[in-house]
N, C-alpha and C positions, 0 to 999 in steps of 0.2 A: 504494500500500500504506500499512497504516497502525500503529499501535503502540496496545497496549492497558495501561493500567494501571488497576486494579481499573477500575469501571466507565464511565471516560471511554475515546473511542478520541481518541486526538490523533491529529496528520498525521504522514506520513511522516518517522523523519527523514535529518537533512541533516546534512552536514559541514558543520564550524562557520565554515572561511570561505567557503562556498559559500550559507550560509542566509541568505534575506531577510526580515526582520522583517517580522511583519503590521503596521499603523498601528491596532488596533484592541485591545480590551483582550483578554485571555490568560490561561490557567497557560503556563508555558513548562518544559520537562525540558532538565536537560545531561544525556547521556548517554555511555559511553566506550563505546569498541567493542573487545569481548569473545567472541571466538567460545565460551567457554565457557556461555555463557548463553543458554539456550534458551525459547519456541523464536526469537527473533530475538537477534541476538550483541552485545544493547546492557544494562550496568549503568547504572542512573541514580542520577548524584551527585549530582543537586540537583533540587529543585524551586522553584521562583518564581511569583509573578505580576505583570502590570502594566499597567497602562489603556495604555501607546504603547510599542511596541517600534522606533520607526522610524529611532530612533539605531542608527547602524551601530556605531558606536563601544562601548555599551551592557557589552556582553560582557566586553570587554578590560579595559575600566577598572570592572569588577563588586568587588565586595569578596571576594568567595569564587573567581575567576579561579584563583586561587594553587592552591587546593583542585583543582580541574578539571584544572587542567595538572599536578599532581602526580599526582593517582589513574589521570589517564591516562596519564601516561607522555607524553605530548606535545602539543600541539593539536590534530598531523591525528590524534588520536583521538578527538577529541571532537565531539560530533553534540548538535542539537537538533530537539525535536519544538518544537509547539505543540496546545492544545488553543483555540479562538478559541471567544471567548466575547462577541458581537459587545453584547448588551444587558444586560450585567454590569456589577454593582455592584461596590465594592471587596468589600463585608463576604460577596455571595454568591461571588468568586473566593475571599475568605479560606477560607471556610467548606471549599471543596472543597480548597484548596492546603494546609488543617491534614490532613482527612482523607488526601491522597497521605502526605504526609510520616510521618504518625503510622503507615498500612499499611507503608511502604516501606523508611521509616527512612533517605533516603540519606546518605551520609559527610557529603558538604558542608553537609548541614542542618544539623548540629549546630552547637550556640554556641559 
């Protein structure tokens, strides 16, 4: 299954110490799990991108972590997709990672 925001479908997601980074460039979504939100029961707090996601570590030590684990209420609520984007530029990931955020608006985005 898979997760749609405006018109990319990223991959299914994953609980966040369950998920394995792709080695390949990305948008990647934090998402909390919300049964109120239909129709799949995930808010997205953040949006990103980045040419190598293969750091495990990546997450934890993120600068916006804090934000994530606040809005969710804990880490086992929080989920990631990814959208791979295997012959991506930086400037064409920018391009789609402004357009999520500017639809989306999520918490963490903000400066």
């Amino acid at each position: 299954m898979s997760i749609q925001f405006g018109d990319h479908i990223f991959d299914e997601p994953t609980p966040f110490g369950k998920w394995q980074p792709p080695k390949q460039p990305c948008i990647y979504a934090v998402l909390a799990y919300d049964p109120k939100v239909k129709p799949k029961p995930y808010l997205v707090l953040f949006f990103g991108e980045c040419e190598n996601l293969s750091d495990q570590t990546f997450f934890r030590s993120h600068i916006k972590y804090s934000c994530w684990t606040k809005q969710s209420g804990s880490e086992k609520n929080l989920f990631i997709t990814q959208l791979k984007l295997p012959d991506s530029d930086g400037i064409a990931r920018k391009k789609i990672l402004n357009k999520l955020i500017q639809k989306f608006q999520p918490v963490c985005n903000e400066v």
